[in-house]
N, C-alpha and C positions, 0 to 999 in steps of 0.2 A: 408427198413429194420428198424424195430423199436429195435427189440434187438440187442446187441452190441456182436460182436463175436471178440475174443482176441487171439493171437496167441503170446507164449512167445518162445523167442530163443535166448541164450546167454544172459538171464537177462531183455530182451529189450521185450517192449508189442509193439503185431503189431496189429492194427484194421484194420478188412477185410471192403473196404467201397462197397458202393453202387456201382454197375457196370452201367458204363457211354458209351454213344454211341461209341465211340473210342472203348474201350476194347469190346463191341460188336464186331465189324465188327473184330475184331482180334483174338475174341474167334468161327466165325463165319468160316474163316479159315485155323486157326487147329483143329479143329475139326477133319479136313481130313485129316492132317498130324501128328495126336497124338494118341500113345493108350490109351486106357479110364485111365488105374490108371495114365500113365503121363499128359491126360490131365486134371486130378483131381489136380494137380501139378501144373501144368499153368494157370489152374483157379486160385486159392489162389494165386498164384503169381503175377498175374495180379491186383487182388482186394487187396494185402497188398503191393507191391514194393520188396517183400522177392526173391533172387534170388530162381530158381528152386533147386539147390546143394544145398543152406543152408536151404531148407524146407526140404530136405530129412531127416535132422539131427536134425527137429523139434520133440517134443513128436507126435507120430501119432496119437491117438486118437485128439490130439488138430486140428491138419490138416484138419483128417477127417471130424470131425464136422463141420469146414469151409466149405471145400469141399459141404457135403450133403447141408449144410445151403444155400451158391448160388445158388446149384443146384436146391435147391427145390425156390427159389427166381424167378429165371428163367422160372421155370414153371408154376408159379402165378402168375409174373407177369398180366398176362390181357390186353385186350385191352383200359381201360378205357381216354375216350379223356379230356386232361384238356385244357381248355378255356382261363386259365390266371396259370400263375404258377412264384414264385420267385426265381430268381437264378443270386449268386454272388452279392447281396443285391440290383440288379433291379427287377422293377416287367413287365412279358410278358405277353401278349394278342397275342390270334389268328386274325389272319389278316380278315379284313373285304370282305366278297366273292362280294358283291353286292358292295363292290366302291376300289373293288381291280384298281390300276391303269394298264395299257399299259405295262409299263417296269415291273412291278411283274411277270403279265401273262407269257410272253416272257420271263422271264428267269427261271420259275417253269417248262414250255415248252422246253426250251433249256438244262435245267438239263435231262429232262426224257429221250430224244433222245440221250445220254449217253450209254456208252455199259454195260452192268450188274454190272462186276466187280468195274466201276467209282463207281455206284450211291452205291453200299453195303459199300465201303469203305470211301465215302464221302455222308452220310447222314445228318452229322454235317450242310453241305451248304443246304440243304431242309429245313431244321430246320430254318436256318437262315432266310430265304425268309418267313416262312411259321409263324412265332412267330416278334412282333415288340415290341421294350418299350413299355408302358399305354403311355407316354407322345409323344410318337413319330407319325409325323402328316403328311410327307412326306417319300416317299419312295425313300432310298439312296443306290445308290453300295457302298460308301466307308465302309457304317453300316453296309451292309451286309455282308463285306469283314472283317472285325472286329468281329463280331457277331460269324460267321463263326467256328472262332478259340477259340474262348470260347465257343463255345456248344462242341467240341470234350468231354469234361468233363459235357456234360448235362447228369444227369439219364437216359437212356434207356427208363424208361417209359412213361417218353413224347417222343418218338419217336413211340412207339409201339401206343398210344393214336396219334398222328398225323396223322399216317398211314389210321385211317378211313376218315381221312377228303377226301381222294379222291372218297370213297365212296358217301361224302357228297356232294363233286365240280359235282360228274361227273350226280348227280340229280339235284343238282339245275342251273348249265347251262346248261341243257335243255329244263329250262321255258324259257317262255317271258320275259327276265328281259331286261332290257335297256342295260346291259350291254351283253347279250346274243348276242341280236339283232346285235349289235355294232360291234362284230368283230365273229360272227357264222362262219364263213371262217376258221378262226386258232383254234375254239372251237376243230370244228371235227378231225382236226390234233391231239389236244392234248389227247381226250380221245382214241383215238387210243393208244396210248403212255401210258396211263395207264393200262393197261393191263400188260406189264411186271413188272412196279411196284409194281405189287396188288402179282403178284410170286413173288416177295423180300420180303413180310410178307409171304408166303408159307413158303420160305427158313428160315425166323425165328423159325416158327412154325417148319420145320423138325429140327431145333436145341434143339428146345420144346422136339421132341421124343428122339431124340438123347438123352438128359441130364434125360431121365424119364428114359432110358435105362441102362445109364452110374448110379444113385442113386441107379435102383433096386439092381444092382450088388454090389455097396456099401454094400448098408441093409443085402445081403446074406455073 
């Protein structure tokens, strides 16, 4: 979001911010439990901390231009992959495919064989596995378990940009690589297992129509 959208209520300015993995997987859920104008309402709700009843009693126009603004945020988003991104004044790196270790593999593996519902509402831990400090040289549970809990508040859009890299895994172990060759046993496991993954960015994208659906009706 480059422009700054303000919502004033009771004197008090609220900035609608960037929608973070967490509030994904939560907007990805009512969805099906909300009608379009309330979940227009729990949208802004969500991106300012405003309860739902006291947005009710906000200026509407103010609302709704939130409203349309994430919604249309949403649908731009993109899939674009970022490589290295900063957050929370560290800087991350995409993990290296060709010297990924043993215990990485195995636990990107063991996330995916997960039931649907785990992996949409704990995306934050793929994140974790899948992004390392610049400085970081060894691969740790306890960092991961750490990491974890601070990307619930990563942008969305590096998840959406993450999302290809299985595109990327599941072309390039299929070469010859040393590390192909190395454990080709549990490769074929795991691209099996991508496959429902790859329907979790589906499910994104029906949230894409959904919110194209839920704006047009705004606009009218």
């Amino acid at each position: 979001m480059n422009e700054q959208i303000i919502i004033e209520l009771d004197g008090q300015d609220y900035e609608v911010k960037n929608p973070t993995i967490q509030k994904w997987a939560m907007l990805n859920l009512m969805k099906d439990l909300e009608e379009e104008d309330d979940f227009r309402l729990y949208l802004v709700s969500l991106s300012t901390g405003i309860e739902e009843d006291l947005l009710r009693q906000a200026n509407f126009l103010q609302v709704k231009q939130a409203a349309d603004f994430l919604t249309q945020y949403f649908i731009e988003i993109g899939d674009r992959f970022y490589n290295e991104f900063e957050f929370n004044g560290k800087e991350y790196k995409f993990i290296d495919l060709n010297n990924m270790s043993f215990g990485q593999f195995v636990d990107i593996d063991t996330f995916l064989q997960k039931d649907e519902s785990f992996k949409k509402s704990n995306m934050n831990e793929l994140m974790a596995m899948l992004y390392m400090e610049k400085d970081e040289t060894t691969y740790s549970v306890d960092k991961i378990n750490k990491r974890k809990e601070e990307f619930r508040d990563l942008e969305v859009k590096y998840l959406q940009g993450a999302l290809r890299f299985f595109l990327v895994l599941r072309k390039r172990l299929q070469e010859n690589t040393p590390f192909f060759l190395k454990i080709k046993w549990k490769v074929r496991k795991m691209l099996n297992r991508l496959k429902p993954l790859r329907q979790f960015g589906a499910g994104m994208g029906r949230l894409y129509f959904w919110l194209v659906r839920t704006l047009r009706t705004s606009t009218k």
